[in-house]
C-alpha positions in Angstrom: 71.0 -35.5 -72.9 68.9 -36.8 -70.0 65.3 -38.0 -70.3 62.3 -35.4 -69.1 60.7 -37.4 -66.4 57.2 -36.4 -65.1 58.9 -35.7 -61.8 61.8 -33.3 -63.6 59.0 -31.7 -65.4 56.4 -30.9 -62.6 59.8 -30.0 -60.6 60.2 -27.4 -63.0 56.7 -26.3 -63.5 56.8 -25.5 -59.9 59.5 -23.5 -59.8 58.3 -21.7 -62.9 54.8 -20.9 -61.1 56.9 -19.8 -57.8 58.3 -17.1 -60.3 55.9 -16.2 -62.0 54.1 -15.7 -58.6 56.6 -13.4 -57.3 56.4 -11.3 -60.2 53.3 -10.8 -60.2 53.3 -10.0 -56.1 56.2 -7.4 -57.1 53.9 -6.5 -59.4 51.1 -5.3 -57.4 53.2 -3.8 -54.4 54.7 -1.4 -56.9 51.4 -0.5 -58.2 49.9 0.1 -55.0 52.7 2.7 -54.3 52.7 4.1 -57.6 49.0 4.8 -57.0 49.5 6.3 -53.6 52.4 8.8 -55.1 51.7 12.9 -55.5 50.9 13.8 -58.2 49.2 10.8 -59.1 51.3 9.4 -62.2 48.5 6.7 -63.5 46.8 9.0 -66.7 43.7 9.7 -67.2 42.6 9.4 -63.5 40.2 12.7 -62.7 40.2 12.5 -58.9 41.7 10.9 -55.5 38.1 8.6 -55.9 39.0 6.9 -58.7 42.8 6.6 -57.5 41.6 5.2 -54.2 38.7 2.6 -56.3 42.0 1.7 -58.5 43.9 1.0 -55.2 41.1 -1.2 -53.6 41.2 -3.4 -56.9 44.4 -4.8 -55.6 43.2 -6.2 -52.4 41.1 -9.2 -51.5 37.7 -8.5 -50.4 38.7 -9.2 -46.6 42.0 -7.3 -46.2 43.3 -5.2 -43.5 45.3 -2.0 -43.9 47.3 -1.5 -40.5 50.2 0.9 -39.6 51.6 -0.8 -36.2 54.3 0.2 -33.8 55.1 2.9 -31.4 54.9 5.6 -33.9 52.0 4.1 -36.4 49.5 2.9 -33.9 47.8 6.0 -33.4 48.9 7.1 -36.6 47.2 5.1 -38.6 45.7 2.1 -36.4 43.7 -0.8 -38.1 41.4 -1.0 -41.8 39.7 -3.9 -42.3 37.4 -4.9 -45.3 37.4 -2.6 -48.6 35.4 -0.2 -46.7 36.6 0.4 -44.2 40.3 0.5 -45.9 38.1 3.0 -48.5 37.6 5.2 -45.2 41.2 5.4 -44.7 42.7 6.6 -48.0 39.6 9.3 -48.1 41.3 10.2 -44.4 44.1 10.5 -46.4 42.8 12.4 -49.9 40.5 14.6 -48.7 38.7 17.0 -50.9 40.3 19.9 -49.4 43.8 19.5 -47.4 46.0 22.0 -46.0 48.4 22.4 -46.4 48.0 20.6 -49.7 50.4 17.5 -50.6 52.4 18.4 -53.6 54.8 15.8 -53.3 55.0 12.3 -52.5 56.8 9.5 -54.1 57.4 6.1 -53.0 60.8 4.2 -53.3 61.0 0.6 -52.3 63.9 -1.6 -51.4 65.6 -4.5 -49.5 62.6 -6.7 -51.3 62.3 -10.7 -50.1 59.2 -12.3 -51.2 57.9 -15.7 -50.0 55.3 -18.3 -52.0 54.2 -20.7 -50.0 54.1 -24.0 -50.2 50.3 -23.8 -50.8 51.0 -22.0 -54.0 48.1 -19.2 -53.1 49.2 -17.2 -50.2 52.7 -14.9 -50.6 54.2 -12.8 -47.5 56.5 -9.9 -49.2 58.7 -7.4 -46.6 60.5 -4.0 -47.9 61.8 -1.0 -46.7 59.8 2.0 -48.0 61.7 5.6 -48.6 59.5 8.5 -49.3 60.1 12.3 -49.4 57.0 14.9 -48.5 56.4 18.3 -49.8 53.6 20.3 -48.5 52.2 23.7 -50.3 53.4 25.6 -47.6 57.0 24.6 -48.1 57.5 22.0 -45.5 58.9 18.5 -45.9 60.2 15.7 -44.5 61.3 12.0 -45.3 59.6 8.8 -44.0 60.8 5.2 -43.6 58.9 2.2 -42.9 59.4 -1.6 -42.9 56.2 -3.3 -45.0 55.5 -6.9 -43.9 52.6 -7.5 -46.0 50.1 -11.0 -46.6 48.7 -11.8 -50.7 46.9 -14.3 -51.7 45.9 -15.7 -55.1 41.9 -14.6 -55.9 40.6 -16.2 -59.4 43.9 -16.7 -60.7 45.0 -13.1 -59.5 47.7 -12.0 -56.7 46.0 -9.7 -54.5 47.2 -8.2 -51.3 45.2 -9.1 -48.1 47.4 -7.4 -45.9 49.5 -4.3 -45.7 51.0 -3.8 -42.0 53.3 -0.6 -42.3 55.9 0.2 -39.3 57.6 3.4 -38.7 61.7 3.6 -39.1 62.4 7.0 -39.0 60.9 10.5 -39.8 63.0 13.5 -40.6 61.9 16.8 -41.0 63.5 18.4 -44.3 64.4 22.0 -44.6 61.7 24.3 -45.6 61.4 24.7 -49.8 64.0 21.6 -50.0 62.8 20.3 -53.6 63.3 23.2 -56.0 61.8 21.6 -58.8 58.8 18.9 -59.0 55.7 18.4 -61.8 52.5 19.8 -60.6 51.2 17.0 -62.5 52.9 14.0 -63.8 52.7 13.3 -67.4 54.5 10.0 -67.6 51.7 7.7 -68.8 50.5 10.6 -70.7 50.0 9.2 -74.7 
């Protein structure tokens, strides 16, 4: 059996933190889509405020929200700071929306997460899948690509970036999902 040198261990230790970094990055991305699904699945939340306050606690102070591309530019266009990103999702929850959103859930995939050498800032891409269903029976799908910034706050993995980019949009057939909660109960005790 070979000797632990100091170089062997802090070799190690550095790996070990690159993991534990990612993990934690996967971490927060899935939370941040688990917060933005319909119905909201996080119990005990009473209202798309508290959801939104919930999602904010992810994000660095200075971060910018930003939907980019042909489609997403005028979509969506630029959030920066927690206010402003604040602004957004209350664009996005408002009190009273018609047709209401009944259904929106969030699948991610083709996931590559960086660390940097620094050891505090992370770049993380997906491809993100979600289906629609509106009150009034209409649906569709929507792809994007997420090329999204974090950086470690006070020990903590927060995003400071989320650029979204339109793939594809494809209208679903009227009433497609014949069965879906009207409130999720997942977390419930």
């Amino acid at each position: 059996m070979s000797e632990v040198t100091a170089e062997s261990f802090a070799a190690l230790t550095a790996r070990l933190e690159v993991l534990e970094a990612e993990a934690e990055i996967r971490r927060v991305q899935a939370r941040y889509m688990f917060l933005c699904d319909t119905p909201n699945p996080e119990y005990g939340v009473k209202d798309n405020q508290e959801r939104i306050e919930l999602i904010l606690d992810l994000y660095t102070e200075d971060a910018t929200w930003e939907g980019v591309g042909e489609y997403y530019d005028n979509q969506f266009g630029q959030a920066v700071g927690k206010d402003e990103i604040r602004a957004h999702f209350n664009r996005f929850w408002p009190e009273q929306q018609d047709p209401e959103l009944l259904l929106n859930a969030h699948y991610l995939t083709s996931e590559q997460i960086h660390v940097h050498a620094d050891g505090i800032n992370a770049d993380g891409q997906w491809i993100h899948f979600q289906p629609w269903l509106y009150a009034d029976g209409t649906g569709l799908i929507r792809g994007s690509r997420l090329n999204n910034l974090f950086r470690k706050v006070d020990g903590a993995w927060k995003m400071s970036r989320t650029r979204t980019e339109n793939v594809f949009i494809v209208p679903l057939p009227d009433n497609f999902a014949s069965d879906y909660p009207s409130a999720s109960v997942l977390l419930r005790p």
